[in-house]
N, C-alpha and C positions, 0 to 999 in steps of 0.2 A: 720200436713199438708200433706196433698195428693201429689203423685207423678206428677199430671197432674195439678195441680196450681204451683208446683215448676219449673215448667218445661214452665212456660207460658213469653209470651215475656214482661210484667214488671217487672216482677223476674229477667229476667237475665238483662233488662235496671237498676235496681234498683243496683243489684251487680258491673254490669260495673261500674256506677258511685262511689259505693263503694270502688271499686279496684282502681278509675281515683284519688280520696280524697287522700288516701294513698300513691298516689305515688307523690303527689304533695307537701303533706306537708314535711315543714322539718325537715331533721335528728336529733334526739335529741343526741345532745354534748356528746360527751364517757364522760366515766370517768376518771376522772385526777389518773394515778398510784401511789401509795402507796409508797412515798418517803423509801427508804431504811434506810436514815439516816446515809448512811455508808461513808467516803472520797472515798473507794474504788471504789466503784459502782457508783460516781461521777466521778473520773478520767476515769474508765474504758470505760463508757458512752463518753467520750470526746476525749480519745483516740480513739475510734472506727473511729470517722467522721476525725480528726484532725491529722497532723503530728506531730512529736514533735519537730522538728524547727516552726512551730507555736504556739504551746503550751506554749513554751519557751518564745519566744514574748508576747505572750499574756499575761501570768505571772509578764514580763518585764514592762511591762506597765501599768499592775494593782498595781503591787507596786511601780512604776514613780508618779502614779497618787496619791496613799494614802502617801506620802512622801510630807513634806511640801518644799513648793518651795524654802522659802530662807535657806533649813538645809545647801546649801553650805558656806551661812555667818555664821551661824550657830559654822559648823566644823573649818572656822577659826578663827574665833573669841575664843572658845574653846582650841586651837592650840596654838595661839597668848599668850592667855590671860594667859594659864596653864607656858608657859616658861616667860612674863614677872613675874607672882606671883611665878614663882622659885628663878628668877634672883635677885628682890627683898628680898623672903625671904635669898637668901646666903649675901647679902649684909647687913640685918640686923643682923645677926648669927659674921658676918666678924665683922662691924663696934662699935655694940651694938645701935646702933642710927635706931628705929621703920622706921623714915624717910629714910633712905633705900640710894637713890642716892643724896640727897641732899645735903648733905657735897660735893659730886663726882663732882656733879655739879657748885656749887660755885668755889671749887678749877680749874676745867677747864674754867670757864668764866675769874679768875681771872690769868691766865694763859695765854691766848688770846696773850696780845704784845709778848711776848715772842715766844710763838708759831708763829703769823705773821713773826715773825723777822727770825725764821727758814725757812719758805718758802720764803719769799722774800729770803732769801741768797742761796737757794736753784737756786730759778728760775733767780737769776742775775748770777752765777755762769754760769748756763748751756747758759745762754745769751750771756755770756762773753767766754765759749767756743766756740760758734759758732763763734761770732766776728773774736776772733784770727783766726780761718779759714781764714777769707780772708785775714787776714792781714798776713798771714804766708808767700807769697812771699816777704815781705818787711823786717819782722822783723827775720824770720827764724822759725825752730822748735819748740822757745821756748813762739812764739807768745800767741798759745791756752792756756799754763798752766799762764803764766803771765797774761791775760784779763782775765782766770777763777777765781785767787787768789783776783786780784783786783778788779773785781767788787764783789766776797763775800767776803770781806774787808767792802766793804762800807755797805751793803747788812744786815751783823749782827751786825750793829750799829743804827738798825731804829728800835729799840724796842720803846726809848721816844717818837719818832716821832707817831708810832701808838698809844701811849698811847694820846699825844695831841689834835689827831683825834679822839679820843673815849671822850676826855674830849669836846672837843670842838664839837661835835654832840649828845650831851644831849638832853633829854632823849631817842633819839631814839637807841643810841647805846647799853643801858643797857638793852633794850627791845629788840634787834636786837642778842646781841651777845652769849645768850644762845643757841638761833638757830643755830647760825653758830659753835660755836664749837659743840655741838650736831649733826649736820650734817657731819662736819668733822670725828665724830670721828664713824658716823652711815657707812659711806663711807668705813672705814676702818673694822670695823664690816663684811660690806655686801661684800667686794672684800676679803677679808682673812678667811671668813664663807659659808655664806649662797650661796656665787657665785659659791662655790667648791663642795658645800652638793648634787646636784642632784640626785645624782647615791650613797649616803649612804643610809643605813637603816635608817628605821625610827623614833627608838628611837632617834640615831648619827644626823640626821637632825633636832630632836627636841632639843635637847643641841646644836647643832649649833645656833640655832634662838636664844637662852636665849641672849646673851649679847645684839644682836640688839631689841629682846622686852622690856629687860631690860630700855635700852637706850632711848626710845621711852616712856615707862611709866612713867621715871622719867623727860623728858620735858615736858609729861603733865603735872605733878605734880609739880612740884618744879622750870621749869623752871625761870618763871616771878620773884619769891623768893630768884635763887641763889643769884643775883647782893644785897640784901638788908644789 
């Protein structure tokens, strides 16, 4: 090509619009970087942009998120489950009997009047000291100990009586009264235990819980059966 055809005014219209093509069309996409494959060159990458009180979050959250929502029933059911299957197994070890609290429990259902017949004399008594309170302008000092003596007097004499009332509210009673001493004695379990354990180690809290899981697996179990 000649200097004087390249030099001619199509020539350079023909290149403008060559040059106008090129700058219009678009950029072709980089190339994706050649993963390192290393953790290192990942954190470091993330460190550069990020704090590490975000980092830590975000970490926080990624493992919240792969973490199954109910692991907290999970962890106590685990808890729970590991001190009742203690509590039972020393109970078999003690008794020789596989069923574990079942004798335990019969013997405390049948136990019941007696036991009422302690609380009732327990709560006429303190009844019967308040009483004398008031009656101590009349009768003198010896008011409160006299109304305490006499009404637990009367008080540790209603054993038959609760037994009448268990006989005479059949079947509900036989069905009713595994709960209640079960409860009773889960009460004393959780106020002499588990109410004191906050501030122990965690072993010391896990053998605190045994008698109350204990207690708790054997009304599942055995309760409806002590009475039979």
């Amino acid at each position: 090509m000649s200097a004087s055809s390249a030099g001619t005014p199509a020539t350079k219209a023909a290149r403008r619009a060559r040059r106008r093509r090129t700058a219009a069309a678009p950029a072709a996409p980089a190339a994706a970087p050649v993963a390192k494959g290393t953790a290192r060159a990942t954190i470091q990458a993330v460190t550069g942009r990020l704090g590490r009180a975000q980092i830590t979050a975000g970490i926080t959250s990624a493992a919240t998120a792969l973490v199954p929502q109910d692991s907290k029933g999970r962890r106590w059911l685990a808890y729970n489950g590991s001190a009742a299957a203690a509590g039972h197994g020393a109970l078999w070890l003690a008794t020789g009997n596989p069923m574990g609290a079942e004798p335990l429990m019969a013997a405390a259902v049948h136990s019941v009047p007696n036991c009422g017949a302690f609380a009732v004399t327990c709560a006429v008594a303190y009844g019967g000291w308040k009483v004398g309170g008031i009656l101590r302008g009349l009768l003198g000092p010896a008011a409160r100990p006299a109304a305490a003596l006499g009404a637990a007097w009367w008080g540790q004499g209603t054993a038959p009586l609760i037994t009448d009332v268990m006989a005479a509210t059949e079947p509900w009673s036989s069905m009713l009264l595994p709960l209640i001493a079960a409860g009773a004695l889960a009460g004393i379990c959780w106020w002499a235990l588990d109410s004191r354990s906050a501030a122990w180690r965690a072993p010391v809290r896990w053998a605190a819980r045994i008698p109350l899981a204990t207690l708790a697996l054997g009304v599942g179990l055995y309760a409806p059966g002590g009475t039979l």
